[in-house]
N, C-alpha and C positions, 0 to 999 in steps of 0.2 A: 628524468623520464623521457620516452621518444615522442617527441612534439608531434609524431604523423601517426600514432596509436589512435588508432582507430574505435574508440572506446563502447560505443551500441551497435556497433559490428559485434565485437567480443563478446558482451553480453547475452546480444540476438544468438549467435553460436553456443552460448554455453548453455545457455536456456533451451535451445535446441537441443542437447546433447542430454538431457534432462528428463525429457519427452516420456521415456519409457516408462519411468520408477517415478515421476513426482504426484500421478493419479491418487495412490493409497496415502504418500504423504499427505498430500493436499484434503483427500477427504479424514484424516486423522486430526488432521490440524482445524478443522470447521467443526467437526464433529462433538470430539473428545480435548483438543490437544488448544495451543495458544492463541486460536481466533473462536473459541465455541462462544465468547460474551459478545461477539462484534454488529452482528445481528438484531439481538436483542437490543445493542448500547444503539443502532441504527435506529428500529422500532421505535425508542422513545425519543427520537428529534425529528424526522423525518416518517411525512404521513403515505398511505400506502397508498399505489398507483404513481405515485414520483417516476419520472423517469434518470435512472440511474450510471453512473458510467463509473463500470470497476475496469479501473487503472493498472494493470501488471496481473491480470488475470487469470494468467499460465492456465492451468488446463478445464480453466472456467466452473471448477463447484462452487469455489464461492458465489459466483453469479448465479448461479444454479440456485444457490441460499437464499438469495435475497431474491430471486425471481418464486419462489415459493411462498416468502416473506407477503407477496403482493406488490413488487415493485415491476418495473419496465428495465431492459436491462440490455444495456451495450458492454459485453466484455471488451476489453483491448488490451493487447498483450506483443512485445516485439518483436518475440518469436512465433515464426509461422508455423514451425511442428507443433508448437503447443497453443495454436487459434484451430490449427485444420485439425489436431483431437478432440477440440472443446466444439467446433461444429459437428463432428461427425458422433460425438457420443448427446450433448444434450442440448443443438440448436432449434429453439422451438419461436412459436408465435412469441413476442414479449421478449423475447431469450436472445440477443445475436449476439455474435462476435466478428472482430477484424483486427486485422494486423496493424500496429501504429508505434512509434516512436514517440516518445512522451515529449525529446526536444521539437517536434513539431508535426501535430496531427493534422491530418485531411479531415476538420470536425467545423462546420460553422459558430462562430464565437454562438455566448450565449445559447448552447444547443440543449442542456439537460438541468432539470432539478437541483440535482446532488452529485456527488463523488466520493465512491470509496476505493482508499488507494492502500493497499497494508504492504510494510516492506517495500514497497516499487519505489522510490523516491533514490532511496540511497544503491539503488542500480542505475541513476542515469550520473551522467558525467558533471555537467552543472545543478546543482538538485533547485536552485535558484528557479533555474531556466524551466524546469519542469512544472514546478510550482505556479509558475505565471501562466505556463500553458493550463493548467487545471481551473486559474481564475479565469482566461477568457473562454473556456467553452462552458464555465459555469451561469446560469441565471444569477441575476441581483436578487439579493436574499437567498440565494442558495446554500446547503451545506455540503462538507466537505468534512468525511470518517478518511483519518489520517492515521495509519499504524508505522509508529518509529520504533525500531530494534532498540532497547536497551542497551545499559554498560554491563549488563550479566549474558548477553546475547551469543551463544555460540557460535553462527554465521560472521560477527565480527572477524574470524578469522582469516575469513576472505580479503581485508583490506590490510593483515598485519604486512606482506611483503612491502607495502611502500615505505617502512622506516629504510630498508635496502635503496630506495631508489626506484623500485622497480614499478613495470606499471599493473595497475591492480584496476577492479570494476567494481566496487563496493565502495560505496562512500559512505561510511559510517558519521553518526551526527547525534550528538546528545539527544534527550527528551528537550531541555529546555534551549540548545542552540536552534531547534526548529520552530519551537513556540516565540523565540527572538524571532528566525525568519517570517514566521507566517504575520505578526504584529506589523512589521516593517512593510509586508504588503500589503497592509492595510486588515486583512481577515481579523475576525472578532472571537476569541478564543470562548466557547459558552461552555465547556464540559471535557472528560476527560478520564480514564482509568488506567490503572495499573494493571500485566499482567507481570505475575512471580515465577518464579523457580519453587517447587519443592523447600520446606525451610524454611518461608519468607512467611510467618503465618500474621493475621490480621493482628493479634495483639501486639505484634513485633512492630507491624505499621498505626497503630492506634498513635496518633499523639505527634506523629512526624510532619512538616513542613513538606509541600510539595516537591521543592527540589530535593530532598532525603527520599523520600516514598520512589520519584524517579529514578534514584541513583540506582536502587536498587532489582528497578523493574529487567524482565526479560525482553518484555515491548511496553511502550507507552502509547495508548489510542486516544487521540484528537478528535472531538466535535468543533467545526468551525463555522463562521458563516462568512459570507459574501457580503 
């Protein structure tokens, strides 16, 4: 691979290039589609008026979700066509957003509550590096809603070119290679759920060991704490 790949440039550009068409995904997906439990799994760990900071925000409904919720809410996202939509369609009192690189934010340590970051992780280059950044802007005791892509995950696709060599901005990572990560940095794993594919029905998961139940997840969502 080119050692001078510029890798949250790329990302920032393709995310940008995004801008147009990821509004109706975005609300499909909070809505209806693979984040509509994330909310509610937030709800039961995290008390309301928390001040929040969603991590890969893109065009900010989710933050919009949990600012409804009753939380305080800094979106941040790397791209700036998709911060300057999310101010221009829903930046209110409670509600902000700003542009930020997850490998190192303009944010003072210990600055919020909580963290929810769904999918963003596996778009930064070191996801390590990201992660540390999310424990120092976090309070002690704080939590931290962590959504990782499954092994049934269609966007996987984004990272197949690297068996070629080639450079790719998708870092894909099991359910349970992050629950490794997140342990080693100390966080305390308290809770957790599956989301499925069509197919996947509960009696099929009735009776399976965590790492089975993940294997077969589309995303697996993290409750953690500080």
């Amino acid at each position: 691979m080119n050692k001078k790949f510029a890798w949250h440039k790329e990302a920032e550009r393709q995310w940008d290039d995004r801008v147009d068409f990821w509004n109706q995904n975005s609300k499909d997906m909070w809505d209806e589609g693979s984040r509509k439990t994330i909310i509610p799994f937030i709800q039961k760990h995290i008390a309301p008026d928390a001040s929040i900071a969603d991590i890969g925000c893109g065009d900010g409904y989710g933050s919009y979700r949990l600012h409804q919720a009753g939380y305080q809410v800094t979106g941040i996202d790397i791209s700036p066509a998709m911060v300057e939509r999310a101010k221009r369609q829903l930046e209110m009192e409670e509600l902000t957003f700003m542009q930020g690189d997850l490998a190192g934010l303009d944010i003072d340590k210990e600055s919020f509550d909580a963290i929810m970051a769904i999918n963003c992780l596996e778009w930064t280059e070191v996801p390590s590096d990201g992660l540390k950044e999310m424990i120092r802007i976090l309070r002690p005791g704080g939590k931290l809603c962590i959504g990782v892509l499954g092994p049934t995950a269609a966007p996987r696709k984004n990272s197949y070119r690297r068996l070629y060599g080639e450079d790719v901005i998708c870092n894909t990572m099991m359910p349970w290679e992050f629950e490794t990560l997140a342990e080693e940095m100390g966080l305390k794993v308290i809770d957790g759920h599956g989301v499925y594919k069509r197919g996947v029905s509960d009696k099929r998961l009735k009776g399976l060991p965590v790492e089975l139940q993940q294997a077969l997840t589309f995303m697996w969502v993290f409750m953690l704490e500080k």
